[in-house]
N, CA and C atoms of all chains as a GROMACS GRO file, in nm:
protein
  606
    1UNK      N    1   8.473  10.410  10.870
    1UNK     CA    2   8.582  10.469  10.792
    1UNK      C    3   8.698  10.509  10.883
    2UNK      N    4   8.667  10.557  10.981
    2UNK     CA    5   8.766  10.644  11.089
    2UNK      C    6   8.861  10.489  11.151
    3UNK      N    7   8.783  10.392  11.165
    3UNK     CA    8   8.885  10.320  11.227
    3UNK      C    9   8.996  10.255  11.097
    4UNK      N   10   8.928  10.227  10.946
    4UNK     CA   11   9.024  10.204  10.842
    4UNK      C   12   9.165  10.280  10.842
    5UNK      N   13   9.078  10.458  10.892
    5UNK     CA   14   9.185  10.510  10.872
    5UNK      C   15   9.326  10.546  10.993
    6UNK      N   16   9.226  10.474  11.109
    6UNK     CA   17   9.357  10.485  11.228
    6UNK      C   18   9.463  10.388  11.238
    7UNK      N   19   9.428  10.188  11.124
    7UNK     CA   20   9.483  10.137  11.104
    7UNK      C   21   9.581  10.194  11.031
    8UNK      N   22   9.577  10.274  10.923
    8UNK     CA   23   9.668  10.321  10.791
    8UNK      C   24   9.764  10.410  10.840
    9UNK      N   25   9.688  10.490  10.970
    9UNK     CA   26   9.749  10.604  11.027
    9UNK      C   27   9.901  10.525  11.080
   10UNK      N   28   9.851  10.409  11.178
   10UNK     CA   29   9.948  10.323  11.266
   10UNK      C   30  10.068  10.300  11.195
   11UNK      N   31  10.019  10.223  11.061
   11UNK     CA   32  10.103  10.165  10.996
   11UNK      C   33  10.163  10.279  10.908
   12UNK      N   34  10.140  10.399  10.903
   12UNK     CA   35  10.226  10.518  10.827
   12UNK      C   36  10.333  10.555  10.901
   13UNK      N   37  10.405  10.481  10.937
   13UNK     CA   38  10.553  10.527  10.990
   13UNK      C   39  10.632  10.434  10.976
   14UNK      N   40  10.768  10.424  10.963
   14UNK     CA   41  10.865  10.416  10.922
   14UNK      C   42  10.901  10.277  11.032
   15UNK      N   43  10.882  10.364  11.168
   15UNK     CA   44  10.938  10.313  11.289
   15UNK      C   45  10.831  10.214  11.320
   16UNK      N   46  10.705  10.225  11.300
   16UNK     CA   47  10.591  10.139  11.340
   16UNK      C   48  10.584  10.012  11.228
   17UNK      N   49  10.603  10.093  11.083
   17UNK     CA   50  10.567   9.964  10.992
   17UNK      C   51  10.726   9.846  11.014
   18UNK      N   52  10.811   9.915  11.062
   18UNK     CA   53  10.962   9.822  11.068
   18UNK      C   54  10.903   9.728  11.214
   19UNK      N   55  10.867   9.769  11.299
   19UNK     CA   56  10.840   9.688  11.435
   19UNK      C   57  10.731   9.593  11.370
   20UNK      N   58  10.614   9.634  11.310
   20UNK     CA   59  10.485   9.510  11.264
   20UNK      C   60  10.587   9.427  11.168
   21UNK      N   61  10.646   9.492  11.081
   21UNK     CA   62  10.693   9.363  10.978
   21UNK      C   63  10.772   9.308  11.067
   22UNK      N   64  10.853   9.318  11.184
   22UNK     CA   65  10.973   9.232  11.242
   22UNK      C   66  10.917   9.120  11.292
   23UNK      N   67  10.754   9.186  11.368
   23UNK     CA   68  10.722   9.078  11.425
   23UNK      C   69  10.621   8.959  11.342
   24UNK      N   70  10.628   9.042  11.198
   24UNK     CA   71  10.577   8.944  11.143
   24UNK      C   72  10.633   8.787  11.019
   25UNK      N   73  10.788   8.873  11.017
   25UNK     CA   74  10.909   8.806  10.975
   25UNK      C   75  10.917   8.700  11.080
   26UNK      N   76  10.934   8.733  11.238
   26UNK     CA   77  10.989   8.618  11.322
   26UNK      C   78  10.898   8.510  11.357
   27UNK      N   79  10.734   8.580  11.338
   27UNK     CA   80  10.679   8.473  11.326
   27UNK      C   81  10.587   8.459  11.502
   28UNK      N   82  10.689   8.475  11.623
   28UNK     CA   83  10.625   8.508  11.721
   28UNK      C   84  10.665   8.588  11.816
   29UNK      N   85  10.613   8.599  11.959
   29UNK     CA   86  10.596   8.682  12.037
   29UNK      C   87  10.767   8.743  12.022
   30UNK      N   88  10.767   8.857  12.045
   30UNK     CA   89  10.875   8.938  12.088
   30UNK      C   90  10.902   9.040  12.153
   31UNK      N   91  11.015   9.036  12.227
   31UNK     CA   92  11.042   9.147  12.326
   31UNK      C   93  11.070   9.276  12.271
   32UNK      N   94  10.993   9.405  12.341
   32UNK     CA   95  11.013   9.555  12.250
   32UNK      C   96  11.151   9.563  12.189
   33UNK      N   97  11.240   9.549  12.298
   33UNK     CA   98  11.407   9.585  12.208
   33UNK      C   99  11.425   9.506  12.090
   34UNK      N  100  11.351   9.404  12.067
   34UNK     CA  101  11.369   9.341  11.925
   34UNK      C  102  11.331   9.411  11.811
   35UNK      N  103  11.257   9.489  11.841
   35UNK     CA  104  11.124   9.564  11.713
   35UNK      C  105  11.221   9.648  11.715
   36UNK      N  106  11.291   9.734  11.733
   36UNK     CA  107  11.362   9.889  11.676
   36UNK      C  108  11.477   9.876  11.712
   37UNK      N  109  11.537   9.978  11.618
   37UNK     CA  110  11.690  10.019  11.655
   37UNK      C  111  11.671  10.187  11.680
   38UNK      N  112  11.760  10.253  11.763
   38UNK     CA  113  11.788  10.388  11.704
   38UNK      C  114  11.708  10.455  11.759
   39UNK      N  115  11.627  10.446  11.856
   39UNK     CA  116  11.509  10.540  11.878
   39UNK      C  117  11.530  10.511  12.049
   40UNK      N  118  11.494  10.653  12.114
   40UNK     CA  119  11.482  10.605  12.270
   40UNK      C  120  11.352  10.509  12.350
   41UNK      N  121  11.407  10.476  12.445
   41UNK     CA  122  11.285  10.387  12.490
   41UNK      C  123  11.147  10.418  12.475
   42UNK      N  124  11.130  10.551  12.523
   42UNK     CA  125  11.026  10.652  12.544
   42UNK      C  126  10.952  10.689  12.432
   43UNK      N  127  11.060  10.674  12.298
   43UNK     CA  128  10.953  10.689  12.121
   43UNK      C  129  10.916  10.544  12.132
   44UNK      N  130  11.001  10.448  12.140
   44UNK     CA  131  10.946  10.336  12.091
   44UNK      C  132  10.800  10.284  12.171
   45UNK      N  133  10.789  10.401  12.315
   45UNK     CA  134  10.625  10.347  12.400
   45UNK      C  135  10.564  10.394  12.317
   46UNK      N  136  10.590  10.499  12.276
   46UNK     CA  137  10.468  10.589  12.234
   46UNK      C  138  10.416  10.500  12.088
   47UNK      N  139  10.528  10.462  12.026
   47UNK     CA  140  10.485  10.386  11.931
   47UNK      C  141  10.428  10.228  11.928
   48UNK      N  142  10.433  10.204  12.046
   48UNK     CA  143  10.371  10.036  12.076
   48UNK      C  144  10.251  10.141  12.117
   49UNK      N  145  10.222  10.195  12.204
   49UNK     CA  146  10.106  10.259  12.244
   49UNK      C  147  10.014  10.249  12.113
   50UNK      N  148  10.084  10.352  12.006
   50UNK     CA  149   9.976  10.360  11.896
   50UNK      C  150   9.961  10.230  11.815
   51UNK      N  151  10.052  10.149  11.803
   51UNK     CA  152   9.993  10.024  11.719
   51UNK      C  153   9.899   9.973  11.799
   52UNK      N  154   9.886   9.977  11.924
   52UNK     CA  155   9.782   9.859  12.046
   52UNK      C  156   9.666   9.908  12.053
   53UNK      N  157   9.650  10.050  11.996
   53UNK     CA  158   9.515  10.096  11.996
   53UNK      C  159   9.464  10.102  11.884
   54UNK      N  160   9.549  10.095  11.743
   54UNK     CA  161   9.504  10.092  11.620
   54UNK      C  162   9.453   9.961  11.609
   55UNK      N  163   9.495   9.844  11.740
   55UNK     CA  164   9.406   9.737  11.703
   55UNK      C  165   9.529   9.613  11.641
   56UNK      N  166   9.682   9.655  11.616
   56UNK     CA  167   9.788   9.626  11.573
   56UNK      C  168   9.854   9.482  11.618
   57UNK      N  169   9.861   9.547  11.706
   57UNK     CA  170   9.939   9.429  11.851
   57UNK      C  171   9.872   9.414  11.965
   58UNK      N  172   9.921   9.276  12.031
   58UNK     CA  173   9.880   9.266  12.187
   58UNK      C  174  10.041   9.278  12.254
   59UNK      N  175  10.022   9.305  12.322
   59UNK     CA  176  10.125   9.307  12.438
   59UNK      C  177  10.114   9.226  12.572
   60UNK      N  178  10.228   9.163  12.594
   60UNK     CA  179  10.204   9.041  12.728
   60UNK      C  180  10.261   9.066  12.864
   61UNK      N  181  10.266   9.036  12.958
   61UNK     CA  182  10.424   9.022  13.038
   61UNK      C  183  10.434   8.908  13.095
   62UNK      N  184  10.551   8.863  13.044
   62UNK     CA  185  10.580   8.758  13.090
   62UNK      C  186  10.748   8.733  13.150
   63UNK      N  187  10.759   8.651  13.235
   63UNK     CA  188  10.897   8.645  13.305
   63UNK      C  189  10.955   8.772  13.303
   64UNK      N  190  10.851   8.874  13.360
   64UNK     CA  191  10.933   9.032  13.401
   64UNK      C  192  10.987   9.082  13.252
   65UNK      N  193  10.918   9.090  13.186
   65UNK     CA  194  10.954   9.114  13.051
   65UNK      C  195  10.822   9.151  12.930
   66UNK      N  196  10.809   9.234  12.878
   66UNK     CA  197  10.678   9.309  12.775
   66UNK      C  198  10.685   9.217  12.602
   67UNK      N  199  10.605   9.109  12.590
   67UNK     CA  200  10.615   9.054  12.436
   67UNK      C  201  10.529   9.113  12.384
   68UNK      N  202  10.564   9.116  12.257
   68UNK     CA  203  10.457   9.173  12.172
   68UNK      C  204  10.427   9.084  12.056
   69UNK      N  205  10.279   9.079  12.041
   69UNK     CA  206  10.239   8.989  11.917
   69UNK      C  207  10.193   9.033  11.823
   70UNK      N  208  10.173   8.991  11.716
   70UNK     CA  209  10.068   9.089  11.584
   70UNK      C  210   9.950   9.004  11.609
   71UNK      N  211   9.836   9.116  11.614
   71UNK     CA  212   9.693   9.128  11.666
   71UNK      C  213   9.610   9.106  11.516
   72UNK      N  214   9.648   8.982  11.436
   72UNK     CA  215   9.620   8.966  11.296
   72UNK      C  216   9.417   8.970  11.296
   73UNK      N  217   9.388   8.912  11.391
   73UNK     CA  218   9.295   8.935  11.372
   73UNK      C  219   9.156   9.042  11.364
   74UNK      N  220   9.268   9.108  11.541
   74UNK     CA  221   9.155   9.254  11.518
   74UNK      C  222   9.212   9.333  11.416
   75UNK      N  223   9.305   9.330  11.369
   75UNK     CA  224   9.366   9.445  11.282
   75UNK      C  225   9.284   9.399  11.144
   76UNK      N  226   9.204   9.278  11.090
   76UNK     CA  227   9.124   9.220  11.038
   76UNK      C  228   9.029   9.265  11.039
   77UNK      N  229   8.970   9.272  11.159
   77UNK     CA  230   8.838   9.293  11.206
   77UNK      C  231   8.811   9.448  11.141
   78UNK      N  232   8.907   9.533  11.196
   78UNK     CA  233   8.934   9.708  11.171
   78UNK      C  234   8.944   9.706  11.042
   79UNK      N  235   8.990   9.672  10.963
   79UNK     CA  236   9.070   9.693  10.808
   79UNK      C  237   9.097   9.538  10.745
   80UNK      N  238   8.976   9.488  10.712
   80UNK     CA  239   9.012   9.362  10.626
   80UNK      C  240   9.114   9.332  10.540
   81UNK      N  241   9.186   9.260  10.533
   81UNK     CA  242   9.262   9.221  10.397
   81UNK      C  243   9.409   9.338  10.454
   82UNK      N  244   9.375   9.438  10.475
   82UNK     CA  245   9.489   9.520  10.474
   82UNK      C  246   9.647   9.532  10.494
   83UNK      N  247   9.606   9.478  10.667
   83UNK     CA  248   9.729   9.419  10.748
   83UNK      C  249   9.860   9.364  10.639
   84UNK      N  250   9.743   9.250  10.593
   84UNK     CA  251   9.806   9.142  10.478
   84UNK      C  252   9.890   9.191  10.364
   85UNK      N  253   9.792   9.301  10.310
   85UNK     CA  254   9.855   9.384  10.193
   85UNK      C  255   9.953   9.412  10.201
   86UNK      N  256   9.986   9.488  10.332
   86UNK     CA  257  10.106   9.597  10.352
   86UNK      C  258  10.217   9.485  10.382
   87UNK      N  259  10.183   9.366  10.508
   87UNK     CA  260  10.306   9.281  10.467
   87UNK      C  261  10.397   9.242  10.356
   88UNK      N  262  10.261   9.196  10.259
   88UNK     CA  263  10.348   9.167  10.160
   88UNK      C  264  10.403   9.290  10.084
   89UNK      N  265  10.308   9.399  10.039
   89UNK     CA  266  10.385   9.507   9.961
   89UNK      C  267  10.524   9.492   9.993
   90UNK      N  268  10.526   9.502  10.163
   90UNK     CA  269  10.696   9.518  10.241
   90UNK      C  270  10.758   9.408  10.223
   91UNK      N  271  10.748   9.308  10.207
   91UNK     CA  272  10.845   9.202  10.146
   91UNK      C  273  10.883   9.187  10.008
   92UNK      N  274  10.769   9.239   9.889
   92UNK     CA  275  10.783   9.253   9.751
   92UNK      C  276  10.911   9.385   9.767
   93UNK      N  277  10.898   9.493   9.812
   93UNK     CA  278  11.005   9.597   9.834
   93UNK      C  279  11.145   9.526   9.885
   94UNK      N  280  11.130   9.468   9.976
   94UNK     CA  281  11.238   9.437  10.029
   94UNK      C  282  11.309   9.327   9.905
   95UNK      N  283  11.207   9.224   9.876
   95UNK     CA  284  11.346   9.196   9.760
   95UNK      C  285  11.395   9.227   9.630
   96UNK      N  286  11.289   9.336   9.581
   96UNK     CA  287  11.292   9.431   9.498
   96UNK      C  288  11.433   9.514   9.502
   97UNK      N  289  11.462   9.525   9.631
   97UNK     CA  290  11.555   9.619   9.643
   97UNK      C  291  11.634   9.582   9.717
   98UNK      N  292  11.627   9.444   9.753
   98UNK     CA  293  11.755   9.378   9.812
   98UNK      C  294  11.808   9.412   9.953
   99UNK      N  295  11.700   9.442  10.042
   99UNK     CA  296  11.673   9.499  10.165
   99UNK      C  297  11.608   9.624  10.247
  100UNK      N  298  11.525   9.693  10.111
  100UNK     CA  299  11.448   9.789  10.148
  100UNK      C  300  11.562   9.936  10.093
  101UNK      N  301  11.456  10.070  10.086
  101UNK     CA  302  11.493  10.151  10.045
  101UNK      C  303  11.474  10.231  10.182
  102UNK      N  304  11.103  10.125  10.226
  102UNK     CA  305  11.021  10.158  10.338
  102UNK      C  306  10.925  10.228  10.327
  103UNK      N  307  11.019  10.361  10.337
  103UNK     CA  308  10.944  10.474  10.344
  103UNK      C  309  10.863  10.506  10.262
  104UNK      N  310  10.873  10.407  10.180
  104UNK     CA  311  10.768  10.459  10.073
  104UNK      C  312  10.650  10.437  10.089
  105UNK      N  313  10.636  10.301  10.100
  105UNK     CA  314  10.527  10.263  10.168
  105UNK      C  315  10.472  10.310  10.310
  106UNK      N  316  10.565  10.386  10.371
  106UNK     CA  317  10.529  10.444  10.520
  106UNK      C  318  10.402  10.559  10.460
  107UNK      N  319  10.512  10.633  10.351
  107UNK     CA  320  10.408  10.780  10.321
  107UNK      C  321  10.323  10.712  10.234
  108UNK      N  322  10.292  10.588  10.147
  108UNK     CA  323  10.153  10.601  10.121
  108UNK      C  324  10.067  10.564  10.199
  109UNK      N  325  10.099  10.470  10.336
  109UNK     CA  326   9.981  10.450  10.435
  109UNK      C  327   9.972  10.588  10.551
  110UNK      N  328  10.089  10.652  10.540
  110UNK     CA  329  10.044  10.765  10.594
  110UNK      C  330   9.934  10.889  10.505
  111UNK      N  331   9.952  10.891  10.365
  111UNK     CA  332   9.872  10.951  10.304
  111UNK      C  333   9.692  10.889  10.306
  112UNK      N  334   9.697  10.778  10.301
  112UNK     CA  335   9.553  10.726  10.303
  112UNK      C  336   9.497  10.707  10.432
  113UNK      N  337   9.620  10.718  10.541
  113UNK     CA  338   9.550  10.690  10.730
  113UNK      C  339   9.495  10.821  10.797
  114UNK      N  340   9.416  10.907  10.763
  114UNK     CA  341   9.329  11.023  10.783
  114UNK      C  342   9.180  11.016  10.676
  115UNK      N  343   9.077  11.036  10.815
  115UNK     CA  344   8.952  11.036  10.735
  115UNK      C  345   8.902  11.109  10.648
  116UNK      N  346   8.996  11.225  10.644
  116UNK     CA  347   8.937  11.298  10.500
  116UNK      C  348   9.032  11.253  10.373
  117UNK      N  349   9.170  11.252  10.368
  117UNK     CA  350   9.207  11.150  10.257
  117UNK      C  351   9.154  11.049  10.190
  118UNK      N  352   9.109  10.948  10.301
  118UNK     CA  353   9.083  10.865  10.235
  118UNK      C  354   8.949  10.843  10.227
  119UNK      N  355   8.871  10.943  10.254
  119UNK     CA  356   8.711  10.979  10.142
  119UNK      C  357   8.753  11.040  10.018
  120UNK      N  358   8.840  11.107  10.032
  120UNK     CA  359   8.867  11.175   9.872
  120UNK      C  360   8.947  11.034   9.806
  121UNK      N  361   8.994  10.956   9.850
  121UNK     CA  362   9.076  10.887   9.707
  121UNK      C  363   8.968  10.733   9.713
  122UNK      N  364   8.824  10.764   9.833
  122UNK     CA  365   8.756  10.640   9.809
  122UNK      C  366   8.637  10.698   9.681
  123UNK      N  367   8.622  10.818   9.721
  123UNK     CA  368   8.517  10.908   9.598
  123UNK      C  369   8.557  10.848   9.473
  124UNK      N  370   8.690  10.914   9.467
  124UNK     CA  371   8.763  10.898   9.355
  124UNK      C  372   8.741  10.755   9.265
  125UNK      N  373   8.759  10.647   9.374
  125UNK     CA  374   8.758  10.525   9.348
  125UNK      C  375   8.591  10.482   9.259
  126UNK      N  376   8.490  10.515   9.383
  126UNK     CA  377   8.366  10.524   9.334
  126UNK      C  378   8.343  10.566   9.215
  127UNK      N  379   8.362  10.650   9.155
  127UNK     CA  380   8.328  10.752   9.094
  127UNK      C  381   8.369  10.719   8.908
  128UNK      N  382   8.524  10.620   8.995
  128UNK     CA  383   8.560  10.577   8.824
  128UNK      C  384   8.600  10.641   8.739
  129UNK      N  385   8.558  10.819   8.755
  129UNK     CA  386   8.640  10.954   8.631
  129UNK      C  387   8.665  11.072   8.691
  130UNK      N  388   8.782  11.095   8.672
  130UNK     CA  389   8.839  11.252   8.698
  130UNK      C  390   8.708  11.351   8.756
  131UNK      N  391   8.734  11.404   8.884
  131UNK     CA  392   8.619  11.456   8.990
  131UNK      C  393   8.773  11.613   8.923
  132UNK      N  394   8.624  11.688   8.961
  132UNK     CA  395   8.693  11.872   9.041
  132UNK      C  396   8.714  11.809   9.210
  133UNK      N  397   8.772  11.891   9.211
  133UNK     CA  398   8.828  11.903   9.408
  133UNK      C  399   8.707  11.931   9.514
  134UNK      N  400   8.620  12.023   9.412
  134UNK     CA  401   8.503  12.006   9.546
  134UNK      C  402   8.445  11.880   9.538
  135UNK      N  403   8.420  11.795   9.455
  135UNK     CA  404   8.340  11.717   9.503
  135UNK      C  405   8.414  11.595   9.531
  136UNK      N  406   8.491  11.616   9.616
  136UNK     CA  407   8.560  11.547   9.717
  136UNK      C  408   8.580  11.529   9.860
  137UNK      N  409   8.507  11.646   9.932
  137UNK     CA  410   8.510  11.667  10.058
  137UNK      C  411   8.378  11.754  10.100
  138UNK      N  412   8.335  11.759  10.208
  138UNK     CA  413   8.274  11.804  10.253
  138UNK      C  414   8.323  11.914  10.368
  139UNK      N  415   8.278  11.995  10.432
  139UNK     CA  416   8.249  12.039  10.571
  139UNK      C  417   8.394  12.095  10.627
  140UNK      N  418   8.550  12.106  10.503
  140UNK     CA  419   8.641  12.162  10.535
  140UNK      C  420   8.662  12.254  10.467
  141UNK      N  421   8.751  12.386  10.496
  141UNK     CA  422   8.809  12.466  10.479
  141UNK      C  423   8.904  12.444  10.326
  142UNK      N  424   8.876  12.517  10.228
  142UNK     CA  425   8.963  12.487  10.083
  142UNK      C  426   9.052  12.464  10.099
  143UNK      N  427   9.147  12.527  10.170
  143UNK     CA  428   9.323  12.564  10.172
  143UNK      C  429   9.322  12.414  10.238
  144UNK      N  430   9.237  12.395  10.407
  144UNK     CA  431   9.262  12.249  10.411
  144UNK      C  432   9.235  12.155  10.304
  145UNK      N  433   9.172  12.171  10.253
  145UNK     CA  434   9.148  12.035  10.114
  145UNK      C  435   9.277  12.095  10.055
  146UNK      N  436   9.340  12.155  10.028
  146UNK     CA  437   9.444  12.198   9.920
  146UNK      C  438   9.528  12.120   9.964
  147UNK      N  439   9.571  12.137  10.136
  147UNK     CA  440   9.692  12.068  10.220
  147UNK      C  441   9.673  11.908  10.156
  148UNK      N  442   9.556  11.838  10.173
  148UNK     CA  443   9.515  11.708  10.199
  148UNK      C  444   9.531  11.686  10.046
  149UNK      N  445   9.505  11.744   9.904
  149UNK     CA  446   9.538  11.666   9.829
  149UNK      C  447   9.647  11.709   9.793
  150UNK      N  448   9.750  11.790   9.825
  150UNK     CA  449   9.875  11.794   9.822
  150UNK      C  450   9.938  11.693   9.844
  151UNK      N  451   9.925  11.615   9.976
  151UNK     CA  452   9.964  11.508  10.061
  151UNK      C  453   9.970  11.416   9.956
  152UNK      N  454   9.861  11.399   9.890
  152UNK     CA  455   9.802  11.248   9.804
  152UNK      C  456   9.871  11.269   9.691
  153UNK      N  457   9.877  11.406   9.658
  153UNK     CA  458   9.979  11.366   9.505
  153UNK      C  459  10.126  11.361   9.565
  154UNK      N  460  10.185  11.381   9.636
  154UNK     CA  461  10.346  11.380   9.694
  154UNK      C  462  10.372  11.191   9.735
  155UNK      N  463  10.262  11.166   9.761
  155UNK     CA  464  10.240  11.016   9.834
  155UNK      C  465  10.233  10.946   9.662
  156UNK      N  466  10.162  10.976   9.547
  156UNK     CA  467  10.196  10.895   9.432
  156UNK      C  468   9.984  10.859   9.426
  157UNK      N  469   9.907  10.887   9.549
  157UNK     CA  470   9.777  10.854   9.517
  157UNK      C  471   9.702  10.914   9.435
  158UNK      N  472   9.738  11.029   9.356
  158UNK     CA  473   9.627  11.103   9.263
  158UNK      C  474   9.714  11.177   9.180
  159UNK      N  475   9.682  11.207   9.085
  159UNK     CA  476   9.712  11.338   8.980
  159UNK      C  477   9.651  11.380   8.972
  160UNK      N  478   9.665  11.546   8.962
  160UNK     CA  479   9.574  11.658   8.952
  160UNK      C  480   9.644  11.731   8.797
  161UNK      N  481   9.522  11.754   8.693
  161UNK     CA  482   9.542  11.841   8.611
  161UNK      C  483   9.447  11.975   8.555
  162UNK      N  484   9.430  12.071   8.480
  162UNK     CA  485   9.356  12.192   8.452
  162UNK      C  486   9.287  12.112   8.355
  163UNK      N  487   9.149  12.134   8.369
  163UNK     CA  488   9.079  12.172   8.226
  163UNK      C  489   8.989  12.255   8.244
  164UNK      N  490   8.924  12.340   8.143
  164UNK     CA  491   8.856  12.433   8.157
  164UNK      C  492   8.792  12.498   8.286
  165UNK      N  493   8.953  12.592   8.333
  165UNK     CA  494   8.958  12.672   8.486
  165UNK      C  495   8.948  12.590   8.580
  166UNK      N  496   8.917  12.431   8.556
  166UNK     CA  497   8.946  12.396   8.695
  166UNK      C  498   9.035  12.314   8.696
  167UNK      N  499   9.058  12.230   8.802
  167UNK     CA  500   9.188  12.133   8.854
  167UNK      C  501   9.063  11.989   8.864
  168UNK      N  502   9.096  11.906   8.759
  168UNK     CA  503   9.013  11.776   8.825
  168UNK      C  504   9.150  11.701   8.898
  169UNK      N  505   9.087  11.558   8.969
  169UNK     CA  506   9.183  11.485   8.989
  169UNK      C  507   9.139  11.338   8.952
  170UNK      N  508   9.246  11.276   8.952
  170UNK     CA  509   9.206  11.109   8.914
  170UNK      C  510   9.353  11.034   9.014
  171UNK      N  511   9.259  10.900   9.002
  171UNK     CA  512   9.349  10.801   9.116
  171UNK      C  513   9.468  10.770   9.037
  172UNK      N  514   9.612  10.780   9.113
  172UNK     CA  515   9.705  10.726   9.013
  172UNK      C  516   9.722  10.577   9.086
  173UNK      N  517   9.622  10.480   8.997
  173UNK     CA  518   9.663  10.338   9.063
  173UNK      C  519   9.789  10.272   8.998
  174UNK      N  520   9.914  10.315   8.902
  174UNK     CA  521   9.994  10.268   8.844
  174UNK      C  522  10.117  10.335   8.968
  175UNK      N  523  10.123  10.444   8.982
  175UNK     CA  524  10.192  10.489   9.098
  175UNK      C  525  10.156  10.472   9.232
  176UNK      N  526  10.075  10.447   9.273
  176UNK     CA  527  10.049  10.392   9.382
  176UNK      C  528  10.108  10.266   9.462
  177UNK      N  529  10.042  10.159   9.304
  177UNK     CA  530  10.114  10.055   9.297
  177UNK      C  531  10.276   9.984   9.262
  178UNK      N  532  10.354  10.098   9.196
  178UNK     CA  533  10.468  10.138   9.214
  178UNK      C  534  10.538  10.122   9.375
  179UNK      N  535  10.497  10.217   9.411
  179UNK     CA  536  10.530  10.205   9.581
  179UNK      C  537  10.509  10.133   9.646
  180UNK      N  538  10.357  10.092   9.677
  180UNK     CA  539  10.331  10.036   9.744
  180UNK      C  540  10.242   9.916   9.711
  181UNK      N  541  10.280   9.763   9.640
  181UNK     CA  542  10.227   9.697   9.551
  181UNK      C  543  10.109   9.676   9.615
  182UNK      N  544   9.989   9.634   9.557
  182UNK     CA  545   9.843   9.564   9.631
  182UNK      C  546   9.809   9.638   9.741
  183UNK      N  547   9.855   9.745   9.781
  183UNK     CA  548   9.800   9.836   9.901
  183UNK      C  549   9.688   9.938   9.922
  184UNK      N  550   9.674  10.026   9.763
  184UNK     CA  551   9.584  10.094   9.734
  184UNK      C  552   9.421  10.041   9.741
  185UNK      N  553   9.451   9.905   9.618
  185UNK     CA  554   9.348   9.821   9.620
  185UNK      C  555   9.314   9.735   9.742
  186UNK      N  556   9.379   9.725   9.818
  186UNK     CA  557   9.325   9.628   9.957
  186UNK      C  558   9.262   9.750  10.047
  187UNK      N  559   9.308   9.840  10.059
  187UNK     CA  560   9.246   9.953  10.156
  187UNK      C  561   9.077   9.970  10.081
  188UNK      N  562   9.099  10.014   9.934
  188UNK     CA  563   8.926  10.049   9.852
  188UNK      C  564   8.885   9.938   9.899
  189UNK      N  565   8.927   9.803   9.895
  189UNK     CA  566   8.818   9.719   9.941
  189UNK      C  567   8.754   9.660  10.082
  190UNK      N  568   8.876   9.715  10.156
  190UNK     CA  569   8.883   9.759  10.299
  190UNK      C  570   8.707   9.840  10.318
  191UNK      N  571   8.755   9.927  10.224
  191UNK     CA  572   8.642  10.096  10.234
  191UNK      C  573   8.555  10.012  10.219
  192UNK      N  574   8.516   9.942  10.087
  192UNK     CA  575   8.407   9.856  10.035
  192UNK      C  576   8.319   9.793  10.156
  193UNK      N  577   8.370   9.703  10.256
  193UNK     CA  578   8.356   9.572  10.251
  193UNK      C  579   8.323   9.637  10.436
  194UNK      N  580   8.378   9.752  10.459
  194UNK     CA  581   8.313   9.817  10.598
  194UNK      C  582   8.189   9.875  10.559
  195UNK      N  583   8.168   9.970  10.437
  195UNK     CA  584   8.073  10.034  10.448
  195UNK      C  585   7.951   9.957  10.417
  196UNK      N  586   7.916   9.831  10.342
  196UNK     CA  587   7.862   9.733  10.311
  196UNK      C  588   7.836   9.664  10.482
  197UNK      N  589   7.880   9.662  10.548
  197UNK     CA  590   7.878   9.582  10.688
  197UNK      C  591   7.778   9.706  10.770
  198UNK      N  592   7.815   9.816  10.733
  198UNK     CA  593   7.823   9.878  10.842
  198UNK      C  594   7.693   9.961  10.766
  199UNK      N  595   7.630   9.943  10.661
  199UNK     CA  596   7.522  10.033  10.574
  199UNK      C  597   7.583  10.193  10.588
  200UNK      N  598   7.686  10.242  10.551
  200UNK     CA  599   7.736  10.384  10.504
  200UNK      C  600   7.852  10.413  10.585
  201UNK      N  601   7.930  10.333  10.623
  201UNK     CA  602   8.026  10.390  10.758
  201UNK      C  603   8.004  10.418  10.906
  202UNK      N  604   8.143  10.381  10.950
  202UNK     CA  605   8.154  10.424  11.054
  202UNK      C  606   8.177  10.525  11.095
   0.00000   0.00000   0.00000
């Protein structure tokens, strides 16, 4: 139960669920400054931190540079079906409302 | 967004989301105790506060007490297919796992 609920925990923010859907809009690996706007470097660790342990993302380095991927499967493994759910919920919203509320 | 932020933030804590998986189980309007175990009232008060502000439960009086029931029409409001992918989330671990993790 506890790990269902550290996935839900991850994905209960604003700033975390906008970085998983970005990287799940583009499809692949991406560099942190792609995932957020508006936030200092230092929130946005803390917040890759907590998606990578909720099981969320992997993180790479490559050419002197941090990518980040969506970790579809352990986040699977942790919380079946879920991941999935919340994508889409967030895309049904988004054109519901013609770019999110 | 945010909407969906606060309902996966309302269901991403392990005592929430035993009370709205009870709930689920259970199929009819529960009293508040028999929703939690081993915490403090006022904390259960905080925690289903959370869940009705988030759109996951309604709470009403009947005879001196407060039952509650799942609001899966508001839930799903917010946050489409999310409620139901998490219960079966709950389902489909505790079935793996013979009672939780």
């Amino acid at each position: 139960m506890t790990e269902i609920a550290a996935v839900l925990h991850a994905l209960g923010d604003p700033v975390r669920l906008e970085m998983v859907g970005r990287l799940a809009d583009r499809g692949e690996p991406q560099p942190c400054g792609a995932l957020y706007d508006d936030i200092a470097k230092s929130t946005a660790s803390y917040h890759f931190r907590l998606l990578r342990e909720a099981g969320l993302i992997e993180q790479y380095a490559e050419g002197g540079r941090t990518l980040n991927l969506l970790a579809r499967a352990e986040a699977d493994r942790r919380a079946p079906g879920v991941l999935e759910s919340v994508l889409a919920a967030r895309s049904a919203r988004a054109a519901r409302t013609d770019g999110g509320q």
